[in-house]
C-alpha positions in Angstrom: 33.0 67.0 45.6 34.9 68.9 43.0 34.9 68.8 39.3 38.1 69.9 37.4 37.3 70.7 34.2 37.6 72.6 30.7 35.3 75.2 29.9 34.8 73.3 26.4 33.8 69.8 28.6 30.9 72.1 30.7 29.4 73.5 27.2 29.2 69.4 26.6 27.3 68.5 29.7 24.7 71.5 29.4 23.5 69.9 26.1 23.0 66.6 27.9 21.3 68.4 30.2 18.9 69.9 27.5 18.6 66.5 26.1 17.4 65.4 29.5 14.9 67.9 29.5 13.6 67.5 26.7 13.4 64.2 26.9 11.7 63.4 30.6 8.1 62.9 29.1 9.3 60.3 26.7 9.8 56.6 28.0 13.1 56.3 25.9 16.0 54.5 27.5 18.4 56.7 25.0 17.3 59.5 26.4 17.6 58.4 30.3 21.2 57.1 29.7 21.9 60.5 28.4 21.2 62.3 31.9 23.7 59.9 34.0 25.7 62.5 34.8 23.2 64.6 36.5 21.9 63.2 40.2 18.5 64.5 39.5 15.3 62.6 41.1 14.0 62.0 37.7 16.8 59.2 37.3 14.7 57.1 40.1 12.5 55.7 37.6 14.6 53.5 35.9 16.7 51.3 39.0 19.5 49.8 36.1 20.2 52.6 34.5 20.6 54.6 37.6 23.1 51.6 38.8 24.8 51.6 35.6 25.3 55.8 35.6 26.9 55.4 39.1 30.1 53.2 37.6 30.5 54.8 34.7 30.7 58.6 36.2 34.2 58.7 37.5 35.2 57.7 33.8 33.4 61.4 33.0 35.6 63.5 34.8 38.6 62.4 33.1 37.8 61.9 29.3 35.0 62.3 27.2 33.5 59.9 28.1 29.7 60.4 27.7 30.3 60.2 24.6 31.4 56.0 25.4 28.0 56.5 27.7 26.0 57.3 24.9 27.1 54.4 22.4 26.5 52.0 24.9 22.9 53.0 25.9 22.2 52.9 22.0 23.0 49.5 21.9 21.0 48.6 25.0 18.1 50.1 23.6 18.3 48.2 20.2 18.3 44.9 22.8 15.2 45.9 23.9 13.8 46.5 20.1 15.3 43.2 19.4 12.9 41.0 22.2 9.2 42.3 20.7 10.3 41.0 17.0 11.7 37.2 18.8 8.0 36.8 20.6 6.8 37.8 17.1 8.9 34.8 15.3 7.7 32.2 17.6 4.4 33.5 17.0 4.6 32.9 13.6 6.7 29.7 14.1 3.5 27.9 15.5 1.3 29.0 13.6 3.1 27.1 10.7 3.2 24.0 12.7 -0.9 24.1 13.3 -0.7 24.6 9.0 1.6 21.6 8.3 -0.2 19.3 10.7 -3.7 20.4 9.1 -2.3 19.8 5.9 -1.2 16.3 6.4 -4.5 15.0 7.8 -6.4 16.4 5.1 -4.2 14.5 2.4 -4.5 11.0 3.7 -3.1 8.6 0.8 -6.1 6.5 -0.2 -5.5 2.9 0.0 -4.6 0.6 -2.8 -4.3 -2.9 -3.0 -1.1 -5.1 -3.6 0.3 -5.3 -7.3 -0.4 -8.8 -7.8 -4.3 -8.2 -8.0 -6.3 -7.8 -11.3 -8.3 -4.4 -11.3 -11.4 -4.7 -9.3 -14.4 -2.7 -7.5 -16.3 0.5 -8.8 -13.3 1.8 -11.0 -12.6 -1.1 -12.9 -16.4 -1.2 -13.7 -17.4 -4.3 -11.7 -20.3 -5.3 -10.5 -20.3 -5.0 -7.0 -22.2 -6.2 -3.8 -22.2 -4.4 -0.6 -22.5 -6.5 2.3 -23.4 -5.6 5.9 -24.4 -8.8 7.7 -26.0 -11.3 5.8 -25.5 -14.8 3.6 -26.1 -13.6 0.1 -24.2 -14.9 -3.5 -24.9 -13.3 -7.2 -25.5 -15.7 -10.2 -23.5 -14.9 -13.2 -23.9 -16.3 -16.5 -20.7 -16.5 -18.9 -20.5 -15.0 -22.3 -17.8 -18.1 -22.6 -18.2 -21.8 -21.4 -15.3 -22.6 -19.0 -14.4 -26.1 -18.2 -12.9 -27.2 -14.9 -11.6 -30.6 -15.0 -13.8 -31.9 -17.5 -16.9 -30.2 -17.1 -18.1 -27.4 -19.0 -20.0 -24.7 -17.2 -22.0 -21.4 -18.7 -22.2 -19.7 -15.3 -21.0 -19.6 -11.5 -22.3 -18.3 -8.0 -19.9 -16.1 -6.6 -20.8 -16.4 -2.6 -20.4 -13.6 -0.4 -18.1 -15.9 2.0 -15.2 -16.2 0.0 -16.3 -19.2 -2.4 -16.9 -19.8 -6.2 -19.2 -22.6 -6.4 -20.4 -24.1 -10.4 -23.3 -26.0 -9.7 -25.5 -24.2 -6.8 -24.9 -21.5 -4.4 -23.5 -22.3 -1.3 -23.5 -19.0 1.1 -23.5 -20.1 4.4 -21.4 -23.3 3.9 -18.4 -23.7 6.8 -15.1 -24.9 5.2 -13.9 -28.3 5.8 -10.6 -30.4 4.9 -9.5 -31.4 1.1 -10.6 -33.8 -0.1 -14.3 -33.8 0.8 -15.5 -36.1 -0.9 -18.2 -33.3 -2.2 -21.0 -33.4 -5.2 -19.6 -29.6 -5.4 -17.1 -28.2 -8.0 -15.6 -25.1 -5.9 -13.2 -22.4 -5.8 -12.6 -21.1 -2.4 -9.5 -18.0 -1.9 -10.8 -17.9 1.5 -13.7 -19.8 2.5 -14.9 -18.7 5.9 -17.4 -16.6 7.9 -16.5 -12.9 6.1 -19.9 -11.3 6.8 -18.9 -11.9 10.6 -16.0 -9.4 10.2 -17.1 -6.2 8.8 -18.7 -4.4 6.1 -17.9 -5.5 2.9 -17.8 -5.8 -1.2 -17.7 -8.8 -3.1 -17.6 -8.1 -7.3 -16.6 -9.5 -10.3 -16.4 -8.9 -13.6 -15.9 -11.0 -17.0 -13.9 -10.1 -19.5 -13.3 -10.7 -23.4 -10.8 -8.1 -24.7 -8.3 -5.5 -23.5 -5.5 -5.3 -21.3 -6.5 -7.6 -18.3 -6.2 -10.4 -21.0 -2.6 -8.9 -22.1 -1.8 -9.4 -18.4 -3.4 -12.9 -17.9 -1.6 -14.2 -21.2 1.6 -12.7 -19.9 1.3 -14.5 -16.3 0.2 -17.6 -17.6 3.2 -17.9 -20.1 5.5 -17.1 -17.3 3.8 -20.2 -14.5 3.4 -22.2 -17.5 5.7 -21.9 -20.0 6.0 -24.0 -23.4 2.3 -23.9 -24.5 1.9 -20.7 -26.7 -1.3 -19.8 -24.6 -3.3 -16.8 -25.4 -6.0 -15.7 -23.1 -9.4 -15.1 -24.9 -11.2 -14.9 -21.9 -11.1 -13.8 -18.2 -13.3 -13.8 -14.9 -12.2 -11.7 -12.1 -13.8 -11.9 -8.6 -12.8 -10.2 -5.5 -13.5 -10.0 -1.8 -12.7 -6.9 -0.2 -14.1 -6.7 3.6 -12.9 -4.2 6.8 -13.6 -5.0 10.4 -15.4 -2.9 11.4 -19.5 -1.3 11.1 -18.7 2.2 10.4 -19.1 2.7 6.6 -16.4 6.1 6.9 -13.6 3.4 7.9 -14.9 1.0 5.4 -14.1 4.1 2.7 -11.1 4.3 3.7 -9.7 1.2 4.5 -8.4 2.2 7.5 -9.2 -0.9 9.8 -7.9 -4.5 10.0 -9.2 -6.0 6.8 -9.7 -9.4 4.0 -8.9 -8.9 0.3 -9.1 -11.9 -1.3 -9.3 -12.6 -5.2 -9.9 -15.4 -7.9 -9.3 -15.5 -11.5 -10.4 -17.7 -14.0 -8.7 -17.6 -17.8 -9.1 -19.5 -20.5 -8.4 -20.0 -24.1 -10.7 -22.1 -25.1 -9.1 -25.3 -24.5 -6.7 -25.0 -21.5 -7.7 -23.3 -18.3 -6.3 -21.7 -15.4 -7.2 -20.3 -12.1 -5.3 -17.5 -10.2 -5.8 -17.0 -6.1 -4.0 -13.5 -4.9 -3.7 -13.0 -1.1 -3.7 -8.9 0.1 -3.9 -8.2 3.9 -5.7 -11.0 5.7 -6.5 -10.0 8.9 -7.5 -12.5 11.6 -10.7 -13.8 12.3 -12.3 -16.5 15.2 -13.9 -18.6 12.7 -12.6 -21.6 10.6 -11.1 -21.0 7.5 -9.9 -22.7 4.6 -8.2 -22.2 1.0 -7.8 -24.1 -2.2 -10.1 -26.4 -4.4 -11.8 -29.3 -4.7 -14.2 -31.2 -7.1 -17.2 -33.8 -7.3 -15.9 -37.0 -5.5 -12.6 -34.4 -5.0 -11.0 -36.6 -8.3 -8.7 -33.5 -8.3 -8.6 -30.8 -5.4 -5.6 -29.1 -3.7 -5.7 -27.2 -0.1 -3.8 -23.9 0.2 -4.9 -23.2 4.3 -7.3 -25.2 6.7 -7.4 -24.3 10.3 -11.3 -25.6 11.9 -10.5 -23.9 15.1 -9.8 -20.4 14.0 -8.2 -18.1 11.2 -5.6 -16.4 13.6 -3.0 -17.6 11.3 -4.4 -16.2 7.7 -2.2 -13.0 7.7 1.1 -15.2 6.6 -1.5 -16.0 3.7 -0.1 -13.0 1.6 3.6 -14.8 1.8 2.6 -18.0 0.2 2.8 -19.1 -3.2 3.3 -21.8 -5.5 4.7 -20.0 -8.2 7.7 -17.5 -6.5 5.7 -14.6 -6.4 4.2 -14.0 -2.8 0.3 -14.0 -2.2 -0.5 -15.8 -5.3 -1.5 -19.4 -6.2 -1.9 -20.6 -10.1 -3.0 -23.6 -11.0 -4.0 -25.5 -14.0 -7.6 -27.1 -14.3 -8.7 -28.1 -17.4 -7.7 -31.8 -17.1 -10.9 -32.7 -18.9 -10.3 -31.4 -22.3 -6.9 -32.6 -23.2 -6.9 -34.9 -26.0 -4.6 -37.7 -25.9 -3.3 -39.2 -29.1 -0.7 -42.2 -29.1 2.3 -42.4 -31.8 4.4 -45.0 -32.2 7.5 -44.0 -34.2 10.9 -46.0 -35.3 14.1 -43.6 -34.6 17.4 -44.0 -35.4 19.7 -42.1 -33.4 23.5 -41.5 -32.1 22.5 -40.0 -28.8 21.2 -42.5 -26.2 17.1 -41.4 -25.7 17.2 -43.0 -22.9 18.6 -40.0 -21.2 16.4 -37.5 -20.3 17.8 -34.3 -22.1 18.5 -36.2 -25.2 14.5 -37.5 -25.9 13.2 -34.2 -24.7 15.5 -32.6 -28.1 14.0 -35.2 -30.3 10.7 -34.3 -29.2 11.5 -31.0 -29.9 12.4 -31.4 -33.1 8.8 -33.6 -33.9 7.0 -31.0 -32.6 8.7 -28.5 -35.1 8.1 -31.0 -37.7 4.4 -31.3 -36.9 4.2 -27.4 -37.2 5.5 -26.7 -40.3 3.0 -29.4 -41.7 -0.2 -27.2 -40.3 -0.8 -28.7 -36.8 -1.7 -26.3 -34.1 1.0 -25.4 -31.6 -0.9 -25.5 -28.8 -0.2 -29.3 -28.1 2.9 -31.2 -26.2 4.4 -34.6 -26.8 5.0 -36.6 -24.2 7.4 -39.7 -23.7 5.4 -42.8 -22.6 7.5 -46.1 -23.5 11.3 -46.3 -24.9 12.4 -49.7 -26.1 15.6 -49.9 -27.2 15.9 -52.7 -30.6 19.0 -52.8 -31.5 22.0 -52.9 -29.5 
C-alpha cells in the first residue's frame, strides 16, 4: 500500500507518533485515539478504538483529518468522565431518601382529640386515674352544690366504666335499658365494660373561673337560647382508653380507642349536662348511653345495644343539638319556681295566635325588668280566654 502525500502532512504524523510514545504508559483513551494511524501492536489493548481507527484511516490520506480523529476521541473520553460522576448522583440520591424517611418517623404528630371536647388529662391539670385492669371509681366533693332534677348534691363518683353516679359508686355495674326503674341518679356517656379494652385514664376536674366557663356559657346560650345564662361553675370528666396492654401505644394513641366525656354547668339555678363522643372503637360487651333518675321520673337513652358495642363508632355522628358527637341536655327540673299571673289584656291582635302572645309576653317580660326582676326567668302561656267578642 502506498501513501501520496505532502511533506508538510508526514511532519504531522511524526508528532502523533511522538504523542504515541509518549503516551503508551498512560491508560488515556486521548492518547490511544491519537496513534490510529500507526498499525503498531500496542493498539491491541484497546479492541474499539482499534475498530474505530480502521474506518476512519482512509479519511487520513486525503485530508487532515486526524485532526477530525482527535476531536472526536476528546469527546469520547469526556463520556467516560461523565459515567463515575452519574454512579456518584445516585449515590447521593439514596442517601437522601434513607434521610427523609428517618425524618418522617421521628416526627410523628401527637394525637389530639376532636374540638368539641373541654380540655382534659395531665395538661389541663386534671386529676387523673390510670387504669390497667380493674373496677375502681374516685369520690369527688364539689366546691358548688349541683342539682339534678330536684336534688341537690355536694359530690359525685366518677366510675372507671364510663358512668357518673350521685349517690354511691357503682364500678362494675352492666348497662341496662332507660328507664330502669333505678334508686340511682346517673350519668352514663358510655356505660360499659372499658377496663376490658385497654389501658386507660379516667379524670376530671372542677372548675369555678376562667375560660372553660367562657366556653360553657357560650355553648349553652347557643343549645338554649333566651335565658341570659352565665356559667358560674363547671365539672369536666373524661374517659380516654386504647386497646391495647402496651403502655408505648397507650402514649401515643396509636391503637383502636374510647374517648368519652361529661360536663356538668351550672349557674346556680339552672343546670346542664354536656356528653361529647371522640373515636369509639368497638367492643364485645353491652353498652349503653344517656341518663336516668330514681324511679327514672326523667331519663333519656342516647345508645343501648345488650348484645355487643360493635355499633358505638357511629356514636361520634350523633347529636341532639347539630353539632356531631355531642348531646346537651337540660336537668335542673327541680329548682324552677313556678309562679301563676292572671292578667286582663286588651288587644287588636288576636293572642290566640301563637306569634302574636309570644310578643305580648315579650313585652311583660321587659316590663318586669325595668321594675328590678331578674332576667333569668321565662313566661309561659297556660290558659287564654277570650271575654269579649
Amino acid at each position: 500500500m502506498r501513501f501520496l502525500v505532502s511533506q508538510p502532512l508526514l511532519v504531522f504524523i511524526s508528532v502523533l507518533s511522538l504523542t504515541r510514545t509518549q503516551s503508551t504508559s498512560a491508560p488515556i483513551t486521548l492518547s490511544t485515539e491519537g496513534i490510529t494511524t500507526t498499525p503498531e501492536p500496542n493498539t491491541t489493548t484497546l479492541p474499539e478504538t482499534t475498530t474505530e481507527t480502521t474506518s476512519v484511516t482512509p479519511e487520513t490520506t486525503t485530508t487532515p483529518a486526524p485532526t477530525t480523529t482527535l476531536t472526536e476521541t476528546t469527546t469520547e473520553t469526556t463520556s467516560e468522565i461523565t459515567a463515575t460522576p452519574e454512579i456518584t448522583t445516585a449515590a447521593a440520591e439514596t442517601t437522601t431518601l434513607t434521610t427523609t424517611v428517618s425524618t418522617t418517623a421521628a416526627t410523628t404528630t401527637p394525637w389530639t382529640a376532636p374540638a368539641i371536647f373541654y380540655p382534659f388529662g395531665a395538661k389541663a391539670g386534671d386529676i387523673e386515674i390510670l387504669e390497667n385492669g380493674g373496677d375502681t371509681y374516685y369520690h369527688v366533693v364539689f366546691s358548688t352544690p349541683f342539682t339534678y332534677f330536684g336534688r341537690t348534691y355536694n359530690s359525685i363518683y366518677v366510675n372507671n366504666n364510663g358512668l357518673l353516679t350521685f349517690n354511691h359508686s357503682l364500678p362494675e355495674t352492666n348497662p341496662y335499658p332507660f328507664p330502669a326503674y333505678g334508686a340511682v341518679d346517673y350519668i352514663a356517656p358510655l356505660l360499659t365494660d372499658l377496663n376490658d379494652l385497654g389501658i386507660g385514664k379516667y379524670s376530671y376536674q372542677e372548675y369555678t373561673s376562667g375560660s372553660v366557663l367562657t366556653r360553657a356559657t357560650q355553648d349553652i346560650n347557643q343549645y338554649f337560647p333566651g335565658r341570659d345564662f352565665t356559667a358560674s361553675w363547671v365539672f369536666v370528666a373524661t374517659w380516654d382508653y386504647v386497646r391495647t396492654w402496651d403502655m408505648n401505644v397507650f402514649n401515643q394513641h396509636s391503637g383502636p380507642a374510647i374517648t368519652v366525656q361529661a360536663v356538668l354547668i351550672s349557674d346556680g339555678g339552672f343546670s346542664y349536662i354536656q356528653i361529647h363522643y371522640g373515636d369509639c372503637a368497638g367492643i364485645p360487651a353491652a353498652v349503653g348511653a344517656g341518663y336516668d333518675t330514681k324511679g327514672s321520673t326523667d331519663y333519656y337513652q342516647i345508645h343501648y345495644d345488650p348484645y355487643g358495642g360493635y355499633s358505638i363508632p357511629n356514636l361520634k355522628n350523633t347529636t341532639n343539638v347539630g353539632v356531631p358527637g355531642r348531646w346537651a341536655f337540660l336537668v335542673n327540673n327541680g329548682s324552677e319556681t313556678v309562679i301563676g299571673v292572671q292578667m286582663k289584656l286588651q288587644s287588636f291582635s288576636n293572642l290566640a295566635q301563637r306569634e302574636n302572645s309570644d310578643a305580648v309576653l315579650q313585652i311583660i317580660k321587659q316590663e318586669l325588668i325595668k321594675y328590678g326582676v331578674s332576667s333569668k326567668f321565662e313566661l309561659k302561656l297556660r290558659k287564654l280566654q277570650k271575654i269579649n267578642p
